[in-house]
C-alpha positions in Angstrom: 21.3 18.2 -1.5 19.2 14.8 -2.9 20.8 12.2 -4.7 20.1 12.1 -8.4 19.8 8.2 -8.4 15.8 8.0 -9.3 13.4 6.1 -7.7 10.2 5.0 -9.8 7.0 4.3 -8.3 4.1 2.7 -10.3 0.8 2.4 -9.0 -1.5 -0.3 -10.6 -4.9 0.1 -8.8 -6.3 0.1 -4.9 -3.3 -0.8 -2.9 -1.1 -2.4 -5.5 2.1 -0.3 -5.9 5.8 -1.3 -7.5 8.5 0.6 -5.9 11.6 0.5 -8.0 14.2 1.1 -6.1 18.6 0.7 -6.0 17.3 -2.4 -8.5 15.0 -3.8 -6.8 11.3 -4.2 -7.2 8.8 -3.9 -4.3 5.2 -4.7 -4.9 2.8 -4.1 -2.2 -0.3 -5.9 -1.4 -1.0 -7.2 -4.8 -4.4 -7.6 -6.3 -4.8 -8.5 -10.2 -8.7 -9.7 -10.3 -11.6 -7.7 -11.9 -13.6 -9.3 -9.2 -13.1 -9.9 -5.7 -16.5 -11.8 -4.1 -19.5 -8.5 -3.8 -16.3 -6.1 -5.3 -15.8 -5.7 -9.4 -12.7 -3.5 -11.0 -14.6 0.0 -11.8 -11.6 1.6 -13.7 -8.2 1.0 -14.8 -7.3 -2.4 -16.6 -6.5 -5.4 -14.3 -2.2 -4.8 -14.5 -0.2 -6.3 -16.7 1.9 -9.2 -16.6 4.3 -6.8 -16.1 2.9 -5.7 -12.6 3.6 -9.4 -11.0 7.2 -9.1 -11.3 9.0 -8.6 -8.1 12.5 -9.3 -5.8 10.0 -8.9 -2.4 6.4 -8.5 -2.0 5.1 -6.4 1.0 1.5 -7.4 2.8 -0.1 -4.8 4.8 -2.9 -6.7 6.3 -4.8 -10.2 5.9 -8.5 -8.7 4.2 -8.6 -10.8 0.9 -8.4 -7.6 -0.9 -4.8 -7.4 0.5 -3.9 -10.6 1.1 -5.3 -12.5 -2.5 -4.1 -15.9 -2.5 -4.9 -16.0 -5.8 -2.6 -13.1 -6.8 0.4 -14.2 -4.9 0.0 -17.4 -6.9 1.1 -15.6 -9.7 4.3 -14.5 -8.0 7.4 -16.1 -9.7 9.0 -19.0 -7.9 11.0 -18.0 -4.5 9.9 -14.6 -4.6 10.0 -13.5 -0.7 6.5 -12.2 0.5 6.1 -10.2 3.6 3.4 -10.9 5.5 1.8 -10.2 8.9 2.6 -12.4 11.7 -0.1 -15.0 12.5 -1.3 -14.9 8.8 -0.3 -19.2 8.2 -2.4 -19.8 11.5 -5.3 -17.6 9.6 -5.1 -17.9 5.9 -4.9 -21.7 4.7 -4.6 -20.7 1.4 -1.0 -19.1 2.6 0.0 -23.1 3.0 -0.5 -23.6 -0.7 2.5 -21.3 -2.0 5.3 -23.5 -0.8 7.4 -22.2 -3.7 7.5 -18.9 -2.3 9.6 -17.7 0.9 6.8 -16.1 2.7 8.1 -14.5 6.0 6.3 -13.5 9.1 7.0 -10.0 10.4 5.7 -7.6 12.9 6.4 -4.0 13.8 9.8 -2.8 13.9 11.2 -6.2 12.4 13.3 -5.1 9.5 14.0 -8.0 6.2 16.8 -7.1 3.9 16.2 -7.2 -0.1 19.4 -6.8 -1.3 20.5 -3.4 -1.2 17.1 -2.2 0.3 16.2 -2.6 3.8 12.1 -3.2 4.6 11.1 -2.4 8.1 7.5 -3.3 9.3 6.0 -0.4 10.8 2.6 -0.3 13.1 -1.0 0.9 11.8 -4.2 1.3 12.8 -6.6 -1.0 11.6 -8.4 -4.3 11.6 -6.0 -6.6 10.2 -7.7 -9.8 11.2 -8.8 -12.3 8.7 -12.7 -10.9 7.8 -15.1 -11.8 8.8 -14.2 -14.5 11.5 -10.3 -14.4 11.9 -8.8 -14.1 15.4 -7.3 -10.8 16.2 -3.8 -12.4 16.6 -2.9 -10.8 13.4 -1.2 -6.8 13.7 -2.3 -4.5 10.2 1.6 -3.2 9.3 2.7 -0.6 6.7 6.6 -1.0 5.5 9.2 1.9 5.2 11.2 0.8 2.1 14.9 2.4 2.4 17.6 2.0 -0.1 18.5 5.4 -2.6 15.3 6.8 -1.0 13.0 6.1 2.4 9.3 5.4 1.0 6.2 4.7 3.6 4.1 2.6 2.0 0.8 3.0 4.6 -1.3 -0.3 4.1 -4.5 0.6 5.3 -4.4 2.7 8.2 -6.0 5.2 10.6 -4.3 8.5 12.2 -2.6 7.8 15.2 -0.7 10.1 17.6 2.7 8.2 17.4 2.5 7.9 13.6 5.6 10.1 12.4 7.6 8.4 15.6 6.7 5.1 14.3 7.4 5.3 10.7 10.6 8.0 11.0 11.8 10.1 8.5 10.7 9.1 5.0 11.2 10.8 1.4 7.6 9.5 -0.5 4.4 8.1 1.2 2.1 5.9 -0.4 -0.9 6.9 1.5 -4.8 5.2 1.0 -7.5 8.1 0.6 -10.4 6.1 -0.1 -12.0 2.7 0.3 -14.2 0.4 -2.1 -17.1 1.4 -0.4 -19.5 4.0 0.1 -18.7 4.8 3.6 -15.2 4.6 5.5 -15.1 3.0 8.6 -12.8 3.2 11.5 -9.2 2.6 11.1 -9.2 4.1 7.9 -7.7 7.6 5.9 -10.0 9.4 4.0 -8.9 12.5 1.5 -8.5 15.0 4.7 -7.0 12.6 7.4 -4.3 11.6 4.9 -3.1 14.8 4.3 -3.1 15.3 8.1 -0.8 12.0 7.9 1.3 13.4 5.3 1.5 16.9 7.2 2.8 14.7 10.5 5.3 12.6 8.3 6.8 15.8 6.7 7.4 13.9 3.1 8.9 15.3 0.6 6.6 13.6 -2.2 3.3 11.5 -2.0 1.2 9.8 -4.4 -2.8 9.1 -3.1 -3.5 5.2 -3.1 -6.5 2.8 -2.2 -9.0 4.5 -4.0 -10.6 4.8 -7.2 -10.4 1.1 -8.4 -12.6 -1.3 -6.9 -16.4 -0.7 -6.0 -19.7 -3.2 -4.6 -21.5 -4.8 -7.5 -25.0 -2.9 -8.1 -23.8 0.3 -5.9 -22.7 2.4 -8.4 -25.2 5.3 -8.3 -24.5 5.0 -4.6 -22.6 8.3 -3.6 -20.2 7.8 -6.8 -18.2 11.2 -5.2 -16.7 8.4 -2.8 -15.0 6.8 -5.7 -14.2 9.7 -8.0 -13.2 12.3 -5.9 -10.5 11.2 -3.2 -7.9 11.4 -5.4 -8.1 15.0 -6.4 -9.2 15.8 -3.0 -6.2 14.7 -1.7 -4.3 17.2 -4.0 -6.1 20.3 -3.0 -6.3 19.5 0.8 -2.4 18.5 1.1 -1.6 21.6 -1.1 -2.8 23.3 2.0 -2.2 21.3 5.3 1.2 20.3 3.4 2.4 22.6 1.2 5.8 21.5 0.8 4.9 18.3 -0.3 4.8 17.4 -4.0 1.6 15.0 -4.3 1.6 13.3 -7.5 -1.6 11.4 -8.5 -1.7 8.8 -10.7 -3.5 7.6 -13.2 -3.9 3.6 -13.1 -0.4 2.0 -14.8 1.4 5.2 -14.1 4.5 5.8 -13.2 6.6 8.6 -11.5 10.0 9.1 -11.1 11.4 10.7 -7.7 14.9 12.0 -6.2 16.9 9.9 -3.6 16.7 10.4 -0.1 17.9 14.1 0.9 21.2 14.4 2.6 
């Protein structure tokens, strides 16, 4: 049977996601700027003020369009951010928030948020400070568990131990696209996320990290790369995972999802 208790799930653009859950709010890796150095916001207004209120903050990885100083600035007084460990040593900007509780985690470390528990889980990709930060800094995604277990994936790559790593899990947030033209390694496209999703054996998904953000003067440049994952997504995990419900969103949009099943 699944609980009835709802769990909302609000997706505001690229990797920016509010997870509502048991009364708590969980942003991840938040990013409000229509630009972001060579990057501009293609579609979908920059969110709300709404979309800056949080209990905890989750941060995947340490690229400034996951780690933006300038958005976790915004962040009300004490809110507790997540962040990788190492990321003081390599993001001085970090230093600056002294009115937040930013806490250093790695894989497997789990942080409570009142009722919820966050655990940091492992992924594969670069989560070094670009272009020049030491690797000394792991890229994480977080398994958020209270009425309902959700996987939200950071930025990630296949790897063979995923399900293992991230356990059972109800809804993933999974990234099936980039801001660029061409993914490189350590990343999912459309196809290797609903692999992922296939491995994880979720009940629901919603396609993130796509769709939002593009390079400045590139947008004739294989456009597909930013219109398409999305629905691409849909059709490819209706196949490789057909039990899953995959819900995409539309930026500012919500959905509302069972508990956890029992």
């Amino acid at each position: 049977m699944v609980s009835e208790a709802a769990v909302g799930v609000t997706w505001w653009g690229h990797a920016t996601v509010t997870v509502r859950d048991s009364g708590v709010r969980v942003l991840t890796d938040p990013l409000f700027a229509p630009r972001l150095a060579h990057l501009r916001r293609r579609r979908g207004p920059v969110p709300s003020p709404a979309a800056v209120a949080a209990d905890v903050v989750v941060v995947s990885h340490l690229h400034a369009d996951h780690l933006h100083v300038g958005s976790l600035a915004r962040l009300a007084d004490g809110t507790r951010v997540l962040v990788p460990r190492g990321a003081h040593d390599a993001v001085p900007g970090l230093r600056r928030l002294r009115r937040l509780d930013v806490v250093e985690v790695g894989p497997g470390d789990e942080v409570k948020a009142g009722p919820l528990t966050v655990r940091a889980v492992p992924a594969a990709h670069d989560g070094r400070r670009l272009p020049f930060g030491p690797r000394r800094s792991p890229a994480l995604g977080y398994v958020i568990e209270g009425e309902a277990r959700t996987y939200f994936a950071g930025d990630t790559g296949l790897f063979e131990a995923m399900a293992e790593a991230v356990g059972p899990v109800d809804t993933a947030l999974l990234p099936v696209g980039g801001w660029g033209p061409f993914l490189g390694s350590g990343h999912l496209d459309a196809g290797r996320a609903a692999q992922a999703l296939a491995q994880l054996g979720a009940r629901s998904a919603v396609p993130i990290h796509y769709g939002t953000y593009w390079p400045i003067g590139m947008d004739g440049v294989r456009p597909h790369e930013f219109h398409a994952p999305g629905d691409e997504f849909v059709r490819i995990a209706a196949r490789l995972a057909p039990e899953a419900h995959v819900h995409r969103l539309d930026h500012g949009e919500s959905v509302e999802l069972g508990g956890a099943a029992l």
